[in-house]
C-alpha positions in Angstrom: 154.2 129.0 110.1 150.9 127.8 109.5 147.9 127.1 111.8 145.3 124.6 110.6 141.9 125.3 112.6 139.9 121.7 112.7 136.7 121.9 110.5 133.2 121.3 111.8 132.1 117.8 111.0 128.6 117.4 109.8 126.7 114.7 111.9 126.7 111.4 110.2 123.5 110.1 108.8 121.5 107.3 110.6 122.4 104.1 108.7 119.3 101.9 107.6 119.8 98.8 105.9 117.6 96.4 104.5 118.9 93.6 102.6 117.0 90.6 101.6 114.4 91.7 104.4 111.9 94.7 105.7 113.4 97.1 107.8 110.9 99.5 109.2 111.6 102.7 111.3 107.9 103.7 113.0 106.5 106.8 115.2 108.9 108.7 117.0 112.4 106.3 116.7 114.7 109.3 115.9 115.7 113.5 115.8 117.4 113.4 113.2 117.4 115.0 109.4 119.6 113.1 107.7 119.6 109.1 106.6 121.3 106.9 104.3 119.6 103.6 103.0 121.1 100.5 101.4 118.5 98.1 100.0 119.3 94.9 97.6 116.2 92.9 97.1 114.7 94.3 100.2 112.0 96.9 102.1 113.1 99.7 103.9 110.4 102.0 105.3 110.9 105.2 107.0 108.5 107.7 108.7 109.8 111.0 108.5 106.0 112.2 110.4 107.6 112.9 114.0 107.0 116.7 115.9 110.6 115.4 117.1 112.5 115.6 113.8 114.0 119.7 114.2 112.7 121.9 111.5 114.3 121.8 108.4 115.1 119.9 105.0 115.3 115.9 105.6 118.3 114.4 103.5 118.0 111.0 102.6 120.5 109.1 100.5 119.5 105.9 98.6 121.4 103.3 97.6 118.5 100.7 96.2 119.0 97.4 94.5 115.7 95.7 93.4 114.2 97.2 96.4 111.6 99.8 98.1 111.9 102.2 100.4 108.4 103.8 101.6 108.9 106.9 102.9 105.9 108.4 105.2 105.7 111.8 105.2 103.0 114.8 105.9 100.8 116.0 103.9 102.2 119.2 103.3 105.7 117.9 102.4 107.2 118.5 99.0 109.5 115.6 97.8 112.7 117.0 95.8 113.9 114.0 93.7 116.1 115.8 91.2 119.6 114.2 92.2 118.2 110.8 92.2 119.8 108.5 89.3 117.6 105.7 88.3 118.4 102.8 85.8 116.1 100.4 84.8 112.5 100.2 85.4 112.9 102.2 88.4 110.8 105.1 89.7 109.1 107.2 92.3 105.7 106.6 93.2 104.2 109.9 94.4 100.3 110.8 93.9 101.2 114.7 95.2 104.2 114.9 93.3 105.6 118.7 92.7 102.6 120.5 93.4 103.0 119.8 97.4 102.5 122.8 99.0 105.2 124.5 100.9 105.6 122.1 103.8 108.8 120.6 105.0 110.9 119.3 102.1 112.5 116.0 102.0 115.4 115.7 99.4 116.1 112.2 97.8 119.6 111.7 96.3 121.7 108.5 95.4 120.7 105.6 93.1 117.8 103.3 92.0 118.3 100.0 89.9 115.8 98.8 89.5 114.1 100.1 92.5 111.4 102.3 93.7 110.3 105.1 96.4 107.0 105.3 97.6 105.9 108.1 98.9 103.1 107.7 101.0 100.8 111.3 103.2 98.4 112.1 105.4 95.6 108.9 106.0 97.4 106.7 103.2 100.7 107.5 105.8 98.4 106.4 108.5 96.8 103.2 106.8 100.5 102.0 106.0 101.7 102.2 109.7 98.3 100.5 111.3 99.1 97.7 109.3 101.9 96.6 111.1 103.8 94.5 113.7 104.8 97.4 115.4 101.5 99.1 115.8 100.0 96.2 117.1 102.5 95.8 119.8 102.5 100.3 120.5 98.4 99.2 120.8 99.3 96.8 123.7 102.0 99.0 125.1 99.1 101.7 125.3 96.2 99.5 126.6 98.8 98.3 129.7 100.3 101.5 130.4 97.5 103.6 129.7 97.3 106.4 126.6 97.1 106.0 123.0 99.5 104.3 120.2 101.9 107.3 118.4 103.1 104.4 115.7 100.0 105.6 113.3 99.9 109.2 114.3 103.7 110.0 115.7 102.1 113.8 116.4 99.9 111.9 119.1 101.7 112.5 122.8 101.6 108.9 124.3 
C-alpha cells in the first residue's frame, strides 16, 4: 500500500500581458517575487522598486515578440540574464550590467525575438516613472488627500 503525500505548490506568477499596447505596473501594485510577461509588438513596464516586494531573488519570465519590457529596479540590483534566449536583433539594455553590486538580484529567463529589456536604476528609474499617466494622477491623489506621490519613489510612505 502506498501513500502519496500532496506536494507544495509554488505560487503562480503574476501574469502581465501587453499585446499591441503599454502595460505598465507602477509604485507599490504588488508583494510578489515572481512574474511572467507576454509581449507581441507591445510595452510592458514593471517596477520591481517597492519596500513591499519580501526579500529575496525576483523571477521574471519573458516571453517577448517585437516588444519591450522596462524593468525599474534599484540601484544596487544585479540583473542575472544568463537563461535568457534571444534571436534576432534582440538584447538587454543595461548601463550597470554585471558589475552591480550585491543588491537584490532579479533573474530574467524565457525568450526574446526580436525584442529587448531595458533596465532602468536609481534617478533614470525615477525619471521613467514621473513621466507618466499614472504619476500624474498618484500627484492629484496626493494633493486631495494630503501626502506625497509613491509612483516615482515607491520607498516614499504616502
Amino acid at each position: 500500500m502506498t501513500t502519496t503525500t500532496p506536494q507544495a505548490t509554488a505560487a503562480t506568477p503574476v501574469r502581465l500581458a501587453a499585446h499591441h499596447t503599454v502595460t505598465k505596473r507602477l509604485g507599490n501594485w504588488t508583494t510578489d517575487r515572481e512574474f511572467e510577461v507576454r509581449a507581441h509588438h507591445g510595452v510592458a513596464v514593471l517596477d520591481l522598486r517597492s519596500p513591499h516586494i519580501p526579500a529575496g531573488e525576483i523571477r521574471i519570465t519573458a516571453d517577448l515578440d517585437h516588444a519591450v519590457l522596462k524593468l525599474l529596479v534599484a540601484e544596487d540590483a544585479a540583473l542575472d540574464d544568463w537563461d535568457l534566449r534571444r534571436t534576432g536583433r534582440s538584447r538587454v539594455k543595461d548601463a550597470v550590467g554585471p558589475n552591480a553590486a550585491d543588491g537584490r538580484r532579479v533573474v530574467v529567463t524565457g525568450q526574446l525575438r526580436r525584442a529587448e529589456v531595458r533596465v532602468h536604476r536609481g534617478g533614470i528609474a525615477v525619471l521613467s516613472a514621473m513621466f507618466t499617466r499614472e504619476y500624474w494622477s498618484d500627484l492629484r491623489r496626493a494633493h486631495r488627500q494630503g501626502g506625497f506621490p509613491t509612483v516615482d519613489d515607491p520607498t516614499r510612505t504616502a
